[in-house]
N, C-alpha and C positions, 0 to 999 in steps of 0.2 A: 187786860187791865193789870199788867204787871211790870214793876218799876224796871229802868232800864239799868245798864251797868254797864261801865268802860274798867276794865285791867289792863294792867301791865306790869311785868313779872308778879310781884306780890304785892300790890297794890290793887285795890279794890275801888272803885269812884261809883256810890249809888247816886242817879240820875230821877227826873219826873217819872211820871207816867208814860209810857211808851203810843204812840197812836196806831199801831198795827191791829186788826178787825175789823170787825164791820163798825163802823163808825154810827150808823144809826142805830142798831143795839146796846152800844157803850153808853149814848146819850139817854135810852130810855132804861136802864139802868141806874144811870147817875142821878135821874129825874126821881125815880123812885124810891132811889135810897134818901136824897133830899127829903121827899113825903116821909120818909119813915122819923129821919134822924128830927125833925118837926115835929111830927106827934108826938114823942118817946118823954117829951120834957115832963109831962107830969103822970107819965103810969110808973108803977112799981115790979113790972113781971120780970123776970129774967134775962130777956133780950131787950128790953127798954133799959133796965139795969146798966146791960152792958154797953148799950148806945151811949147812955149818959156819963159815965166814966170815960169812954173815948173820947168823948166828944173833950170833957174838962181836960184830960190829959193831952188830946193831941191835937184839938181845935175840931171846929167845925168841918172844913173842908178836909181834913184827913177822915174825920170819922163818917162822912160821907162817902165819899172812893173805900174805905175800907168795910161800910155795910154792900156796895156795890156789889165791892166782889166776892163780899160771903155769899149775895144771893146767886151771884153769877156761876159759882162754886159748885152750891146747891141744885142750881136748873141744871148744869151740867152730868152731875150724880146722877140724876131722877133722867134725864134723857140717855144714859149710858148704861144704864142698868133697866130700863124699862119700866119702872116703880110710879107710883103714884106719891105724893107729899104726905108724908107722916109728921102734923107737929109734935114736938116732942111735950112729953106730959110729966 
C-alpha cells in the first residue's frame, strides 16, 4: 500500500496506489479501515481524533488507505519483532 512514482532526471510524478501484494489482504485491510474511519465520527479518543482530522483535511477515501496502512504498519512491527499489541495509554 504504497503510492507509486515515475522520475525523470529531477522530476518527481507521484502516482495512485500501486497494486503490487497480496491483493486479498489489501481489500481486508481497506474493509477495516472503512469500519474504523465510520465509527471515529462521534468518539473523542486520540486515534478517532486523528481519523477525523484526516478524514476533513484529506477526504474520505484518503483517510481510509491512510488508516489502512497505519494498521498494516503495525501488524507488520508486531510480526517482525514477535511482540504482542500494546495499546498505547
Amino acid at each position: 500500500m504504497v503510492p507509486r512514482q515515475r522520475s525523470s532526471g529531477d522530476r518527481t510524478i507521484l502516482m495512485g496506489l500501486g497494486k503490487r501484494g497480496d491483493q486479498h489482504l489489501r481489500t481486508l485491510l481497506v474493509h477495516g479501515a472503512r469500519a474504523v474511519v465510520r465509527t471515529a465520527a462521534g468518539k473523542t479518543d486520540r486515534f478517532s481524533r486523528w481519523v477525523n482530522e484526516l478524514r476533513e483535511r484529506r477526504g474520505t477515501n484518503r483517510a481510509i488507505v491512510a488508516v489502512a496502512n497505519r494498521n498494516a504498519r503495525i501488524i507488520w512491527a508486531l510480526l517482525a519483532k514477535n511482540e504482542e499489541y500494546r495499546p498505547a495509554t
